[in-house]
C-alpha positions as CSV (number, residue, x, y, z in Angstrom):
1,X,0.0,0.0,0.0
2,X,1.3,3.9,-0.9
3,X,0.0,6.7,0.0
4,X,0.7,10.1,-1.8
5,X,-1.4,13.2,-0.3
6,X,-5.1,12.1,-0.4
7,X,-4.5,9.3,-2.7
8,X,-3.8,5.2,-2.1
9,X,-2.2,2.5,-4.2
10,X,-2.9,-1.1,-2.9
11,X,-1.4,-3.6,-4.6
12,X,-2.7,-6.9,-4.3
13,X,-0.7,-10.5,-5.7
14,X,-2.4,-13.8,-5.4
15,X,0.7,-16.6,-5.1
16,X,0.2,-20.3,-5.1
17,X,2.4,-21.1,-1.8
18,X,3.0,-24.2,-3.1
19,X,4.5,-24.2,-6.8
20,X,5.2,-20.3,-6.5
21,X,3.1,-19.4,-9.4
22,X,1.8,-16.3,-9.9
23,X,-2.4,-16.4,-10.4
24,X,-3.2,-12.5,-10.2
25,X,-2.2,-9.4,-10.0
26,X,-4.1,-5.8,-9.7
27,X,-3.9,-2.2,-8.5
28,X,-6.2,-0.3,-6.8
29,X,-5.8,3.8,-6.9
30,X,-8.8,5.3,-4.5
31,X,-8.7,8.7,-3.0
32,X,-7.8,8.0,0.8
33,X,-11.0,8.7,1.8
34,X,-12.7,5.4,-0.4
35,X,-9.7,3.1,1.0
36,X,-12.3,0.6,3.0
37,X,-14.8,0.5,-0.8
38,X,-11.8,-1.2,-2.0
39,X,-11.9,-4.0,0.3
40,X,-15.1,-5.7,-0.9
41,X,-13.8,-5.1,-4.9
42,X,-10.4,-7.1,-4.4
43,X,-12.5,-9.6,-2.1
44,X,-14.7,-10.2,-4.9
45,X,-12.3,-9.7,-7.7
46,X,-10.2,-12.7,-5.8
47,X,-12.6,-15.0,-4.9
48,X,-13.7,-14.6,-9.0
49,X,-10.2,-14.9,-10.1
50,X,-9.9,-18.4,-7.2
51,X,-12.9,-19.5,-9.1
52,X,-14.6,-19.4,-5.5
53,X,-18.1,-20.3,-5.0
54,X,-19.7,-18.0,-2.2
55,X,-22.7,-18.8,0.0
56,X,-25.4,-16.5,-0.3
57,X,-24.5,-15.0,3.4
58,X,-21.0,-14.7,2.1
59,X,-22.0,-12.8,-1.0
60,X,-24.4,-10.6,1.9
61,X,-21.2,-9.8,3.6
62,X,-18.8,-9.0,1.0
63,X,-21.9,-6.2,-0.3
64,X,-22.4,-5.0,3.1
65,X,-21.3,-1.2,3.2
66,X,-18.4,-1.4,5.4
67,X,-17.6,1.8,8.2
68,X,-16.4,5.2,6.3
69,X,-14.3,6.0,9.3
70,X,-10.6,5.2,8.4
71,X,-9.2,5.1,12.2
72,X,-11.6,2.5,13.1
């Protein structure tokens, strides 16, 4: 994660521990204060790229609007 100003980078690697491969790769750029909407996008942008079948209360989670204050 970077931080410039009022701006974040999170970069996110998936990496199967056992052959070393590399499965995925992305960058997020948010303004600081939208850091915590990135959580549920790589969440569901890696269980998609795991091929991951979610339960319908795990798909409720992931959706859930998470808390907008960044010091909790």
């Amino acid at each position: 994660m970077q931080r410039a100003a009022d701006k974040v980078r999170v970069n996110v690697q998936l990496i199967d521990a056992n052959s070393d491969a590399h499965l995925w790769a992305k960058s997020y750029d948010r303004e600081l204060k939208d850091v915590l909407a990135v959580e549920s996008e790589m969440a569901e942008q890696i269980a998609e790229a795991l091929k991951a079948n979610l339960s319908p209360s795990e798909s409720h989670v992931m959706a859930a609007e998470r808390t907008k204050d960044t010091e909790a």
